[in-house]
N, C-alpha and C positions, 0 to 999 in steps of 0.2 A: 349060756350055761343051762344047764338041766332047771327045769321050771320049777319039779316039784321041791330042789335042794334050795332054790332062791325064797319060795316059801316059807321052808321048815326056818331056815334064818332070819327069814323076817318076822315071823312066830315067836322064836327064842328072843331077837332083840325087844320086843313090844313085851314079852314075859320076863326082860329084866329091868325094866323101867323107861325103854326108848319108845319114840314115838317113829312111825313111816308107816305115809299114807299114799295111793295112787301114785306110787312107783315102780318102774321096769327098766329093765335091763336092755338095753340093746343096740344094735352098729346106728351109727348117722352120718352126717357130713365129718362132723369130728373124728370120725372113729366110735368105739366101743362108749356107750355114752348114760344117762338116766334117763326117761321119757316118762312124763303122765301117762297115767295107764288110761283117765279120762281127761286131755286136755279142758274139757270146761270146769274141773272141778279142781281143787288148789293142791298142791303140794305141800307136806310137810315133812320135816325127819327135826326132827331132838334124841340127841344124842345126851343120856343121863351122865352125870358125875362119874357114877362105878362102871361106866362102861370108857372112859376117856383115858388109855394106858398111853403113860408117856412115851415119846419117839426113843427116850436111852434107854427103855426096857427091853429096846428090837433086837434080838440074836437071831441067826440064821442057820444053823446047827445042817450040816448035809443039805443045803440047799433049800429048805423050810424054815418058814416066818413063826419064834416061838418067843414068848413071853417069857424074859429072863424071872428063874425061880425066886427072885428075894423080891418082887414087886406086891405090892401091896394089893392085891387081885383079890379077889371069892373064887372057889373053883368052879364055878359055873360062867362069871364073868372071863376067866381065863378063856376054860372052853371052847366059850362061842367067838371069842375077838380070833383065838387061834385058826378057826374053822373057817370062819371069816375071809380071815387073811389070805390063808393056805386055798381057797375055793376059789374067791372074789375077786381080792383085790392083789396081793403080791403072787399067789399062783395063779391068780385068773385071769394075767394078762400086764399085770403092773410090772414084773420084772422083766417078761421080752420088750413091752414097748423100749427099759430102760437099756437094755442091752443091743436094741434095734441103733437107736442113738447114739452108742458107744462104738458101736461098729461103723455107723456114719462117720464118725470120728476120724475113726483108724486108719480108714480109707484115703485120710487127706496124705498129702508129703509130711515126713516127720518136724522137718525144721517150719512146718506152716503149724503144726501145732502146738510146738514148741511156741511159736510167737502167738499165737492164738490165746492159749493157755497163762501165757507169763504178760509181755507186753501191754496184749488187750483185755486182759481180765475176762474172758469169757465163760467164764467158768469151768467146773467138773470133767466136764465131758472130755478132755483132751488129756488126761492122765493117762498115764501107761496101765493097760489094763494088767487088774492082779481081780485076788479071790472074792476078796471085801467090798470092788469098787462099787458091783451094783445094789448090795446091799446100804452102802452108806447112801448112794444119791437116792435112795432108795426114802430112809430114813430123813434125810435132806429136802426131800420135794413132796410129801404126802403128806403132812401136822401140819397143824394149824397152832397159831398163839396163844393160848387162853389160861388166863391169870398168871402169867409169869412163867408158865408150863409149854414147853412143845406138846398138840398130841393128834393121838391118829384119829380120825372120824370117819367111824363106819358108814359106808353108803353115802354121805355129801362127798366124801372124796373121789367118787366116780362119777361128779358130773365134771363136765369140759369145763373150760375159759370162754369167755365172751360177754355178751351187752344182759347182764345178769344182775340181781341184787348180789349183796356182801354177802360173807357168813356171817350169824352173829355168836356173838360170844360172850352171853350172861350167865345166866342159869343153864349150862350146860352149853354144850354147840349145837346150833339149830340154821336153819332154813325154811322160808316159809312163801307159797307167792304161788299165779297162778303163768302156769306155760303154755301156749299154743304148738310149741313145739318140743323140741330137747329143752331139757332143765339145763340153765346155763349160769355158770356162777362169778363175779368179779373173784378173781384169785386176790388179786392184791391191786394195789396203787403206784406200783412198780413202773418204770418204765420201757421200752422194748428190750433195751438191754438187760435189765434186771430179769424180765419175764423168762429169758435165753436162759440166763443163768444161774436161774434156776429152777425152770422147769424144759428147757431143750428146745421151746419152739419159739416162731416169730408171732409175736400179738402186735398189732399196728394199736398201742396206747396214745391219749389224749397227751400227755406229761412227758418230758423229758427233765431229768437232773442230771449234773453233772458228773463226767468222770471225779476221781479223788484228784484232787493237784494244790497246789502251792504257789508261792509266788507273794507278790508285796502290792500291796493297796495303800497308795498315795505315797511309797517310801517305807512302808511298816510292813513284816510279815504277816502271812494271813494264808489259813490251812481249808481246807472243804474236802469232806468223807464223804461216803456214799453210803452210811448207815439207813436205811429206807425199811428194816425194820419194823419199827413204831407206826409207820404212817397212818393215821386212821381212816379206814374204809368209807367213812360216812362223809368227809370233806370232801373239796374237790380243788384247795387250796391250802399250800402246806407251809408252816414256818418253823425253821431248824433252830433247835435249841445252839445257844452259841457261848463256848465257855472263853475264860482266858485265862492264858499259863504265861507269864513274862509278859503280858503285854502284847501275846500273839492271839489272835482270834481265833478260835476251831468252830466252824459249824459244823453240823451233823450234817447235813447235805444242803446241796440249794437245787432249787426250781429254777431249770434255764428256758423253757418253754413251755405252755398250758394250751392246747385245743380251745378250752371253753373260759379260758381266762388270760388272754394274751398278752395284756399291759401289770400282768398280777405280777411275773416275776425279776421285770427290773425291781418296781417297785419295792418290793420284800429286801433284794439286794441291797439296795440304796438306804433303807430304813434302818435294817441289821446295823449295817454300818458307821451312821451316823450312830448308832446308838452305843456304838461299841466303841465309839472315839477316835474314828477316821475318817481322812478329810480325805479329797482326790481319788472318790473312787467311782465315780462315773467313768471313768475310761477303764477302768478295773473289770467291768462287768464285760465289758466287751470283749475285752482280752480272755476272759475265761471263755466266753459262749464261743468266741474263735480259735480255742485251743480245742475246745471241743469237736467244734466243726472239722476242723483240721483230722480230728483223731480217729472220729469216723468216715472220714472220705479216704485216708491211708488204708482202713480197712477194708472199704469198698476195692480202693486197688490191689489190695492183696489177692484178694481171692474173684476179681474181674474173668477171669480167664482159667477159675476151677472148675473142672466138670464133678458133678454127683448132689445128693439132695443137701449133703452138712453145707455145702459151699453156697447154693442156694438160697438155702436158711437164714446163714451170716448176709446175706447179701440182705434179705430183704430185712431180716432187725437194724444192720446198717442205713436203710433208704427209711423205718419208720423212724428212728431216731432222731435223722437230719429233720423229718417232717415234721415230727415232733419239735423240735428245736426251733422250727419257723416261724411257730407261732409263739412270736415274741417280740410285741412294737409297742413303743409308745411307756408311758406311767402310767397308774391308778391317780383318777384327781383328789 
Protein backbone atom coordinates (compact mmCIF):
# COMPACT_ATOMS: atom_id res chain seq x y z
CA UNK A 1 0.00 0.00 0.00
CA UNK A 2 0.98 3.76 -0.41
CA UNK A 3 3.86 4.30 2.24
CA UNK A 4 2.98 7.70 2.97
CA UNK A 5 -1.00 6.69 3.91
CA UNK A 6 0.69 3.69 6.13
CA UNK A 7 2.31 6.53 8.08
CA UNK A 8 -0.23 9.15 8.47
CA UNK A 9 -2.11 5.80 10.34
CA UNK A 10 0.47 4.91 12.17
CA UNK A 11 0.78 8.77 13.40
CA UNK A 12 -3.01 8.81 14.22
CA UNK A 13 -2.86 5.39 16.08
CA UNK A 14 0.34 6.59 18.40
CA UNK A 15 -1.90 10.02 18.70
CA UNK A 16 -4.76 8.20 20.14
CA UNK A 17 -3.06 6.15 22.73
CA UNK A 18 -1.56 2.98 20.70
CA UNK A 19 1.75 2.02 20.73
CA UNK A 20 3.85 0.59 16.98
CA UNK A 21 7.09 0.49 16.59
CA UNK A 22 9.64 -0.87 13.62
CA UNK A 23 6.76 -2.18 11.60
CA UNK A 24 5.98 -2.65 7.89
CA UNK A 25 3.98 -3.79 5.58
CA UNK A 26 4.76 -6.25 3.14
CA UNK A 27 4.36 -9.76 0.79
CA UNK A 28 6.48 -12.90 2.40
CA UNK A 29 6.40 -16.36 2.19
CA UNK A 30 2.93 -16.17 3.85
CA UNK A 31 1.59 -13.68 1.80
CA UNK A 32 0.95 -10.04 2.51
CA UNK A 33 2.43 -10.09 6.04
CA UNK A 34 4.26 -7.44 9.10
CA UNK A 35 8.09 -7.33 8.93
CA UNK A 36 10.56 -5.30 11.27
CA UNK A 37 11.41 -2.44 9.67
CA UNK A 38 15.03 -3.08 11.78
CA UNK A 39 15.17 -6.74 12.41
CA UNK A 40 17.85 -6.26 15.23
CA UNK A 41 15.65 -3.92 17.09
CA UNK A 42 12.24 -5.42 18.80
CA UNK A 43 8.76 -5.07 17.77
CA UNK A 44 5.90 -3.55 19.57
CA UNK A 45 2.18 -2.64 18.87
CA UNK A 46 -0.29 -1.94 22.01
CA UNK A 47 -3.47 -1.53 21.07
CA UNK A 48 -5.13 1.04 23.85
CA UNK A 49 -8.69 0.35 25.31
CA UNK A 50 -10.61 3.28 23.20
CA UNK A 51 -9.27 2.04 20.16
CA UNK A 52 -10.42 -1.92 20.79
CA UNK A 53 -14.14 -1.86 18.85
CA UNK A 54 -15.94 -4.85 19.32
CA UNK A 55 -16.28 -7.59 16.26
CA UNK A 56 -20.67 -6.95 16.69
CA UNK A 57 -20.05 -3.26 15.93
CA UNK A 58 -18.93 -4.59 12.05
CA UNK A 59 -21.53 -3.36 9.51
CA UNK A 60 -20.69 -3.42 5.94
CA UNK A 61 -22.95 -0.86 4.38
CA UNK A 62 -22.22 -0.91 0.18
CA UNK A 63 -19.35 -3.18 0.53
CA UNK A 64 -17.37 -0.95 3.26
CA UNK A 65 -16.25 -1.86 6.92
CA UNK A 66 -18.24 0.90 9.20
CA UNK A 67 -18.66 1.11 12.80
CA UNK A 68 -22.28 0.58 13.72
CA UNK A 69 -23.59 4.30 14.99
CA UNK A 70 -24.74 3.27 18.60
CA UNK A 71 -21.03 2.12 19.60
CA UNK A 72 -19.55 3.70 22.29
CA UNK A 73 -16.58 5.28 20.02
CA UNK A 74 -15.07 9.13 20.18
CA UNK A 75 -15.21 10.45 16.65
CA UNK A 76 -11.70 10.42 16.09
CA UNK A 77 -11.37 6.70 17.47
CA UNK A 78 -14.31 5.84 14.97
CA UNK A 79 -12.45 7.68 12.21
CA UNK A 80 -9.30 6.20 12.26
CA UNK A 81 -10.44 2.28 13.10
CA UNK A 82 -12.77 3.02 9.89
CA UNK A 83 -9.82 4.18 7.74
CA UNK A 84 -8.10 1.57 8.99
CA UNK A 85 -10.27 -1.07 8.08
CA UNK A 86 -11.39 0.34 4.68
CA UNK A 87 -7.26 0.96 3.57
CA UNK A 88 -5.49 -1.89 5.54
CA UNK A 89 -7.15 -4.58 6.69
CA UNK A 90 -10.97 -5.40 5.23
CA UNK A 91 -10.20 -3.24 1.96
CA UNK A 92 -6.66 -3.86 1.83
CA UNK A 93 -6.84 -7.25 1.15
CA UNK A 94 -8.61 -9.05 4.14
CA UNK A 95 -11.95 -9.52 2.17
CA UNK A 96 -10.39 -10.89 -1.36
CA UNK A 97 -8.12 -13.31 0.62
CA UNK A 98 -11.72 -14.31 2.31
CA UNK A 99 -13.52 -14.56 -0.85
CA UNK A 100 -10.44 -16.21 -2.54
CA UNK A 101 -11.27 -19.18 -0.21
CA UNK A 102 -14.86 -19.06 -0.66
CA UNK A 103 -14.47 -19.53 -4.27
CA UNK A 104 -12.06 -22.42 -3.45
CA UNK A 105 -14.85 -23.78 -1.95
CA UNK A 106 -17.30 -23.51 -4.68
CA UNK A 107 -15.21 -25.13 -6.91
CA UNK A 108 -15.62 -28.51 -5.07
CA UNK A 109 -18.90 -31.00 -6.14
CA UNK A 110 -21.81 -29.71 -4.31
CA UNK A 111 -22.64 -32.92 -2.43
CA UNK A 112 -18.65 -32.83 -1.22
CA UNK A 113 -19.55 -29.79 0.42
CA UNK A 114 -22.41 -30.45 1.51
CA UNK A 115 -20.54 -33.33 3.66
CA UNK A 116 -17.70 -31.17 3.99
CA UNK A 117 -19.81 -28.59 5.68
CA UNK A 118 -22.39 -30.75 7.77
CA UNK A 119 -20.79 -34.30 8.33
CA UNK A 120 -17.16 -33.13 8.99
CA UNK A 121 -17.60 -29.88 10.47
CA UNK A 122 -15.15 -27.99 8.67
CA UNK A 123 -16.39 -25.10 8.99
CA UNK A 124 -17.76 -21.67 7.05
CA UNK A 125 -16.35 -21.85 4.04
CA UNK A 126 -18.74 -24.30 2.37
CA UNK A 127 -21.90 -22.32 2.69
CA UNK A 128 -23.88 -21.21 -0.16
CA UNK A 129 -22.51 -18.06 -0.96
CA UNK A 130 -25.12 -15.00 -0.28
CA UNK A 131 -24.21 -11.04 0.63
CA UNK A 132 -23.24 -11.24 4.23
CA UNK A 133 -20.99 -14.45 3.99
CA UNK A 134 -17.85 -12.59 3.67
CA UNK A 135 -18.43 -10.17 5.96
CA UNK A 136 -19.50 -12.50 8.88
CA UNK A 137 -16.18 -14.87 8.28
CA UNK A 138 -14.89 -11.81 8.15
CA UNK A 139 -15.98 -10.63 11.69
CA UNK A 140 -15.44 -14.55 12.58
CA UNK A 141 -11.67 -14.86 11.92
CA UNK A 142 -10.02 -11.24 12.57
CA UNK A 143 -10.89 -10.56 17.00
CA UNK A 144 -9.22 -11.57 19.30
CA UNK A 145 -10.72 -12.56 23.04
CA UNK A 146 -10.21 -9.85 25.58
CA UNK A 147 -12.00 -9.67 28.72
CA UNK A 148 -15.15 -11.29 27.83
CA UNK A 149 -15.23 -9.09 24.53
CA UNK A 150 -14.53 -10.16 20.89
CA UNK A 151 -12.34 -7.45 19.21
CA UNK A 152 -10.55 -6.29 16.25
CA UNK A 153 -6.69 -5.28 16.63
CA UNK A 154 -5.36 -2.95 14.45
CA UNK A 155 -2.05 -3.99 12.81
CA UNK A 156 -1.41 -7.36 15.08
CA UNK A 157 -3.96 -8.55 13.00
CA UNK A 158 -1.94 -8.44 9.92
CA UNK A 159 0.72 -10.54 11.00
CA UNK A 160 0.60 -14.43 9.77
CA UNK A 161 0.42 -17.74 11.96
CA UNK A 162 3.41 -19.68 12.83
CA UNK A 163 6.36 -20.45 15.40
CA UNK A 164 5.56 -16.89 17.08
CA UNK A 165 4.78 -15.67 20.81
CA UNK A 166 0.89 -15.29 21.76
CA UNK A 167 -1.07 -12.11 21.79
CA UNK A 168 -1.32 -10.82 25.06
CA UNK A 169 -4.24 -9.54 26.42
CA UNK A 170 -4.04 -7.32 29.62
CA UNK A 171 -3.97 -3.83 29.47
CA UNK A 172 -5.09 -3.53 26.16
CA UNK A 173 -3.99 -6.09 23.28
CA UNK A 174 -0.35 -5.98 22.56
CA UNK A 175 2.70 -7.79 21.07
CA UNK A 176 5.94 -7.56 21.87
CA UNK A 177 9.51 -9.62 20.87
CA UNK A 178 12.34 -9.27 18.50
CA UNK A 179 12.09 -10.95 14.60
CA UNK A 180 14.81 -11.81 12.28
CA UNK A 181 12.27 -12.18 9.91
CA UNK A 182 8.32 -11.70 9.39
CA UNK A 183 6.51 -11.10 12.64
CA UNK A 184 4.93 -14.15 13.24
CA UNK A 185 2.14 -14.77 15.71
CA UNK A 186 0.66 -18.04 17.67
CA UNK A 187 -3.08 -17.51 16.50
CA UNK A 188 -4.36 -19.79 19.11
CA UNK A 189 -3.98 -23.34 20.63
CA UNK A 190 -6.28 -24.88 18.21
CA UNK A 191 -5.64 -27.86 16.48
CA UNK A 192 -5.21 -28.19 12.59
CA UNK A 193 -8.67 -28.85 12.34
CA UNK A 194 -9.73 -26.04 14.34
CA UNK A 195 -6.98 -23.66 12.56
CA UNK A 196 -9.12 -24.67 8.95
CA UNK A 197 -12.10 -23.69 10.69
CA UNK A 198 -11.52 -20.96 11.27
CA UNK A 199 -9.19 -19.22 9.64
CA UNK A 200 -9.15 -21.40 6.07
CA UNK A 201 -5.74 -22.74 6.07
CA UNK A 202 -3.65 -25.85 6.99
CA UNK A 203 -1.24 -25.08 10.19
CA UNK A 204 0.73 -28.54 10.94
CA UNK A 205 -0.16 -27.92 15.16
CA UNK A 206 1.69 -29.74 18.08
CA UNK A 207 -2.12 -30.67 19.72
CA UNK A 208 -4.82 -32.55 18.51
CA UNK A 209 -8.43 -32.85 20.38
CA UNK A 210 -11.04 -34.63 19.64
CA UNK A 211 -13.90 -34.44 17.31
CA UNK A 212 -17.44 -33.80 19.55
CA UNK A 213 -18.95 -37.40 20.11
CA UNK A 214 -20.60 -39.57 22.58
CA UNK A 215 -20.74 -42.76 23.65
CA UNK A 216 -20.44 -44.68 27.37
CA UNK A 217 -17.33 -45.21 29.50
CA UNK A 218 -17.32 -48.41 31.35
CA UNK A 219 -21.30 -48.84 30.80
CA UNK A 220 -22.17 -44.85 31.75
CA UNK A 221 -22.91 -42.07 29.27
CA UNK A 222 -20.26 -39.72 28.68
CA UNK A 223 -20.16 -36.49 26.14
CA UNK A 224 -16.69 -34.48 24.84
CA UNK A 225 -17.28 -30.89 22.90
CA UNK A 226 -14.90 -29.25 21.17
CA UNK A 227 -15.26 -25.92 22.89
CA UNK A 228 -11.26 -24.80 22.44
CA UNK A 229 -12.21 -21.37 23.15
CA UNK A 230 -10.86 -20.70 26.47
CA UNK A 231 -7.53 -22.36 25.81
CA UNK A 232 -4.77 -20.43 27.35
CA UNK A 233 -2.04 -19.36 24.93
CA UNK A 234 0.63 -19.64 27.65
CA UNK A 235 0.12 -23.57 28.49
CA UNK A 236 1.13 -26.16 26.40
CA UNK A 237 -1.02 -28.61 28.48
CA UNK A 238 -4.73 -28.36 28.63
CA UNK A 239 -7.47 -29.67 31.16
CA UNK A 240 -11.26 -29.55 30.18
CA UNK A 241 -13.53 -28.45 32.63
CA UNK A 242 -15.97 -31.30 33.30
CA UNK A 243 -19.57 -30.88 34.38
CA UNK A 244 -22.36 -33.47 35.20
CA UNK A 245 -26.06 -33.38 34.29
CA UNK A 246 -27.79 -37.09 35.40
CA UNK A 247 -24.81 -38.49 36.03
CA UNK A 248 -23.44 -38.02 32.54
CA UNK A 249 -19.99 -36.38 32.16
CA UNK A 250 -19.59 -33.33 29.71
CA UNK A 251 -16.12 -32.25 29.03
CA UNK A 252 -15.35 -29.30 27.30
CA UNK A 253 -13.05 -30.89 25.05
CA UNK A 254 -10.19 -33.48 25.60
CA UNK A 255 -6.45 -33.65 24.27
CA UNK A 256 -6.07 -36.81 22.26
CA UNK A 257 -2.42 -36.07 21.15
CA UNK A 258 0.52 -33.48 22.24
CA UNK A 259 3.98 -33.06 19.99
CA UNK A 260 5.70 -32.01 23.09
CA UNK A 261 3.74 -33.89 25.59
CA UNK A 262 2.96 -37.41 24.49
CA UNK A 263 2.02 -39.61 27.54
CA UNK A 264 0.01 -35.93 28.80
CA UNK A 265 -3.24 -36.94 27.19
CA UNK A 266 -4.15 -40.40 28.19
CA UNK A 267 -3.30 -39.41 31.36
CA UNK A 268 -5.56 -36.29 31.81
CA UNK A 269 -8.37 -38.90 30.26
CA UNK A 270 -7.91 -41.37 32.88
CA UNK A 271 -7.68 -38.72 35.79
CA UNK A 272 -10.90 -36.74 34.53
CA UNK A 273 -12.47 -39.95 34.88
CA UNK A 274 -11.74 -41.47 37.91
CA UNK A 275 -12.66 -38.33 39.31
CA UNK A 276 -15.79 -38.03 37.91
CA UNK A 277 -16.73 -41.63 39.16
CA UNK A 278 -16.12 -43.98 36.35
CA UNK A 279 -14.64 -47.23 36.36
CA UNK A 280 -13.51 -49.14 32.86
CA UNK A 281 -12.45 -46.37 31.03
CA UNK A 282 -9.14 -47.38 29.95
CA UNK A 283 -10.51 -48.92 26.83
CA UNK A 284 -12.66 -45.82 26.55
CA UNK A 285 -9.90 -43.75 25.62
CA UNK A 286 -8.95 -45.81 22.84
CA UNK A 287 -12.23 -46.10 21.45
CA UNK A 288 -12.32 -42.30 21.14
CA UNK A 289 -8.75 -41.66 19.79
CA UNK A 290 -9.89 -44.60 17.10
CA UNK A 291 -13.03 -43.01 16.26
CA UNK A 292 -11.19 -40.15 15.52
CA UNK A 293 -8.53 -41.77 13.56
CA UNK A 294 -11.34 -43.35 11.64
CA UNK A 295 -12.95 -39.79 10.99
CA UNK A 296 -10.14 -38.33 9.44
CA UNK A 297 -8.79 -40.87 7.33
CA UNK A 298 -12.76 -41.05 5.59
CA UNK A 299 -11.80 -37.44 5.05
CA UNK A 300 -8.63 -38.20 3.59
CA UNK A 301 -10.71 -40.56 1.10
CA UNK A 302 -13.11 -38.12 0.29
CA UNK A 303 -11.21 -35.82 -1.28
CA UNK A 304 -8.09 -38.43 -2.35
CA UNK A 305 -8.67 -37.99 -5.93
CA UNK A 306 -10.05 -33.93 -5.83
CA UNK A 307 -8.15 -31.75 -8.00
CA UNK A 308 -7.76 -27.85 -7.02
CA UNK A 309 -6.12 -26.02 -4.00
CA UNK A 310 -9.60 -26.36 -1.31
CA UNK A 311 -9.11 -30.26 -1.73
CA UNK A 312 -5.44 -29.94 -1.04
CA UNK A 313 -5.73 -28.00 1.87
CA UNK A 314 -8.44 -30.61 3.52
CA UNK A 315 -5.91 -33.06 2.73
CA UNK A 316 -3.05 -31.86 4.29
CA UNK A 317 -5.19 -30.51 7.74
CA UNK A 318 -6.41 -34.21 7.51
CA UNK A 319 -2.61 -35.70 7.37
CA UNK A 320 -1.56 -32.95 10.31
CA UNK A 321 -4.22 -33.98 12.40
CA UNK A 322 -3.50 -37.87 12.19
CA UNK A 323 0.11 -36.60 12.97
CA UNK A 324 -1.01 -34.84 15.59
CA UNK A 325 -2.86 -37.58 17.09
CA UNK A 326 0.20 -39.80 17.03
CA UNK A 327 1.67 -38.45 19.47
CA UNK A 328 0.05 -40.20 22.10
CA UNK A 329 1.88 -43.19 24.17
CA UNK A 330 2.33 -44.23 27.32
CA UNK A 331 0.96 -42.35 31.00
CA UNK A 332 2.47 -39.37 32.82
CA UNK A 333 4.09 -41.26 36.10
Amino acid sequence: MNDSLWQDLLTEFRALGGIAENICLREGAHGRGLFPVDPAKPVAIRIPENLLADSAWAEFPDGAFRVAPAAPLGTRERTFLEEYQNTVSWGGGGRQHLEQIVEQAQQLPPELRHALGTEFHCGPWFAEPSNGLIGELFVASRPVRYKGRKVFMAFIELANHGAGPPIATGAGVAIHGTFSGEVLLKYANFDAHGMFMTWGFAADQPQAFSIAIQGKVGGRPAQIGRDLGALDPTQEVWFPHVSQTQGIAQLEFLMIGNKRHPRASKHIFHMLMQNAGYSNFETAFETITHANRMHFLKLLALVEDVEGKMAHTIRCVARFQLQAMSYCYGTAS
